[in-house]
C-alpha positions as CSV (number, residue, x, y, z in Angstrom):
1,X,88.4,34.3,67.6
2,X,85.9,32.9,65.4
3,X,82.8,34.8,64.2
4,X,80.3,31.9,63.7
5,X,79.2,28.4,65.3
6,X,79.8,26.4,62.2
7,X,81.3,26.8,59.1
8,X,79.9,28.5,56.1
9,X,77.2,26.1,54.2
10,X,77.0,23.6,56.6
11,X,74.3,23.1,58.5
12,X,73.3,22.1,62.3
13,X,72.6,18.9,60.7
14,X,75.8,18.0,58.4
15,X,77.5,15.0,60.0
16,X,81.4,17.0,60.5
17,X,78.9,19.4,62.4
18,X,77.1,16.9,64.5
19,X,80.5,14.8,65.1
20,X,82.8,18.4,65.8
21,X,79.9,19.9,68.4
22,X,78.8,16.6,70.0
23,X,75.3,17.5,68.5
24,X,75.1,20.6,69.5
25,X,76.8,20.8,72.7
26,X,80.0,22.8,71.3
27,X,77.4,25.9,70.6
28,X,76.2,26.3,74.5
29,X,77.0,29.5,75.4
30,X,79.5,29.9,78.3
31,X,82.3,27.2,78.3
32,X,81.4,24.4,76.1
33,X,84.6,22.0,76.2
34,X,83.3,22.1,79.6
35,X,80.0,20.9,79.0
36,X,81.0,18.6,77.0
37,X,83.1,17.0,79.0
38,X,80.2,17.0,82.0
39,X,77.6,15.9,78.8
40,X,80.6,12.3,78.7
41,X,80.4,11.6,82.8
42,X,77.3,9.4,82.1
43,X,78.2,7.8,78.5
44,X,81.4,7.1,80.3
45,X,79.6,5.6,83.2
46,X,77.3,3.8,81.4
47,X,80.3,1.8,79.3
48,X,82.2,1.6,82.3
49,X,79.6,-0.1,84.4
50,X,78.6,-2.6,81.2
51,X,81.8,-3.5,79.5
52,X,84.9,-2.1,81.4
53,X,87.7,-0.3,80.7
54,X,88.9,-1.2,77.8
55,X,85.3,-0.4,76.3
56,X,85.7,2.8,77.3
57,X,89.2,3.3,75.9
58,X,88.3,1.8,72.6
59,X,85.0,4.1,72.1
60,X,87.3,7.2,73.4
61,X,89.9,6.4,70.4
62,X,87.3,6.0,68.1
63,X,85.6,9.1,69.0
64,X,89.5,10.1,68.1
65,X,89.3,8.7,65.1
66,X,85.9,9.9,64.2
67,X,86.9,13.6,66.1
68,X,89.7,13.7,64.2
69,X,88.1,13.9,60.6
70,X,85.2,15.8,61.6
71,X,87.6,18.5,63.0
72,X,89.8,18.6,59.9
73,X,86.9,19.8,57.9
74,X,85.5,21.7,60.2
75,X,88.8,23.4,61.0
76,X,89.6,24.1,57.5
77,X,86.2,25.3,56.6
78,X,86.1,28.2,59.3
79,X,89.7,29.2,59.0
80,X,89.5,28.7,62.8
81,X,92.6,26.8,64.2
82,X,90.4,26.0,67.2
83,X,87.0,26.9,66.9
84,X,85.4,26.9,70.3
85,X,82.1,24.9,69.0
86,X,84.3,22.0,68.1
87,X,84.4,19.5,71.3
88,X,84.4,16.3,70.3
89,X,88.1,16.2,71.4
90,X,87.1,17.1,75.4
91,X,84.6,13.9,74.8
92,X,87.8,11.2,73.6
93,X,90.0,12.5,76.3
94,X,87.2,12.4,79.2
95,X,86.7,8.9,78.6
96,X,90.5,8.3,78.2
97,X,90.8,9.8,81.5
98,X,87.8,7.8,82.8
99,X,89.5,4.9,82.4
100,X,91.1,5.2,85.7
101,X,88.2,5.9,87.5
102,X,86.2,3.6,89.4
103,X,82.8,3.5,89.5
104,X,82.0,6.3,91.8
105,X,81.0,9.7,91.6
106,X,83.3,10.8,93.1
107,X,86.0,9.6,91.4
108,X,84.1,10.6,87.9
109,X,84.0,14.3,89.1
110,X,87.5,13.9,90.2
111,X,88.3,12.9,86.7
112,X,86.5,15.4,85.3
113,X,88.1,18.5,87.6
114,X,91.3,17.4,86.9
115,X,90.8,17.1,82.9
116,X,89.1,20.3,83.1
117,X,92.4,21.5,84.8
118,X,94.5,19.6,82.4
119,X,93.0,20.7,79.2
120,X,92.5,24.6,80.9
121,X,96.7,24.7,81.6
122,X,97.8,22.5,78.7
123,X,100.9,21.3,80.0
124,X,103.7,20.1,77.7
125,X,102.9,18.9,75.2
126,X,99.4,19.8,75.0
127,X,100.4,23.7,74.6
128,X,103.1,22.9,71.5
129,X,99.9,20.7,69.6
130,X,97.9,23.9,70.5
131,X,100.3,26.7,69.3
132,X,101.8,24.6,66.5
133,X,99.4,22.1,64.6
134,X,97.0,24.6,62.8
135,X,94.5,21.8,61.7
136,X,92.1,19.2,63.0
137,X,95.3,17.5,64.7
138,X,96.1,20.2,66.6
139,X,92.5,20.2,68.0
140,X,92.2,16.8,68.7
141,X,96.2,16.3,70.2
142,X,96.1,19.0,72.6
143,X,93.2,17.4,74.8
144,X,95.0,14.3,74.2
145,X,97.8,15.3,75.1
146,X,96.3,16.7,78.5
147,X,94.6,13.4,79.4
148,X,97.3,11.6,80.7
149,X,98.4,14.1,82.9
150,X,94.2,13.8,84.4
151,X,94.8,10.4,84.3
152,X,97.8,10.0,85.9
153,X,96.6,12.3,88.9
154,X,92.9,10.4,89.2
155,X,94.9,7.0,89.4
156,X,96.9,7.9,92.1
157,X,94.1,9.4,94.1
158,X,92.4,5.9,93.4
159,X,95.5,4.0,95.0
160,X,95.5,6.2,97.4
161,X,92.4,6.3,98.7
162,X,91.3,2.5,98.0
163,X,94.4,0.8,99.6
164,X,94.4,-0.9,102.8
């Protein structure tokens, strides 16, 4: 378990800090991969409504990409193989997820129960990233690794419940 918010001589402020906690978000006190992921619902939205899903699975990878660095250092600086302030990785695999959503509510708090419920049971192969990549990889893959099983479940609710 880790012992601080943020690695040892790095402030609120340093960019890997800003990136990792989604400014701040990842140090809310009570479940903050869960905040996170509620903090996405209206970014999501908002690229959804404008530019489609393809916008919003290009921003979720580079918010991969850019996760993915950010959580390296991080990761390595605290010694913490998953630090619970790091949750830029619930942000990329919400909007991953979001991708099958329409745009409705209800479908967006469908997509985010379901991650919520993906990422919470890690389901092969979410829980081997999490047990066996001790780095910034590990962080980022397991939620990754979760989305599609969201996904999967949101887009069939969406045929479902939008065909004739």
């Amino acid at each position: 378990m880790e012992s601080r918010l943020l690695p040892r001589g790095m402030g609120f402020f340093h960019p890997v800090c800003l990136v990792s906690t989604c400014f701040g978000i990842g140090m809310l006190p009570g479940a903050p991969g869960t905040w996170a992921s509620l903090a996405t619902l209206p970014l999501a939205w908002f690229l959804l409504q404008g530019w489609g899903p393809l916008c919003l699975a290009a921003v979720g990878g580079g918010v991969f990409v850019v996760g993915l660095w950010a959580s390296t250092i991080f990761v390595r600086r605290t010694r913490d193989h998953d630090p619970q302030s790091v949750v830029v990785d619930e942000v990329a695999a919400q909007m991953l997820v979001l991708t099958a959503a329409p745009l409705d509510w209800a479908y967006f708090l469908a997509g985010f129960v379901l991650f919520r419920i993906a990422d919470i049971a890690k389901p092969w192969p979410a829980s081997w990233a999490d047990q066996r990549l001790r780095s910034g990889l590990g962080v980022m893959l397991d939620d990754l690794f979760a989305a599609p099983y969201a996904w999967g479940l949101l887009y069939g609710f969406v045929l479902l419940l939008r065909s004739p």
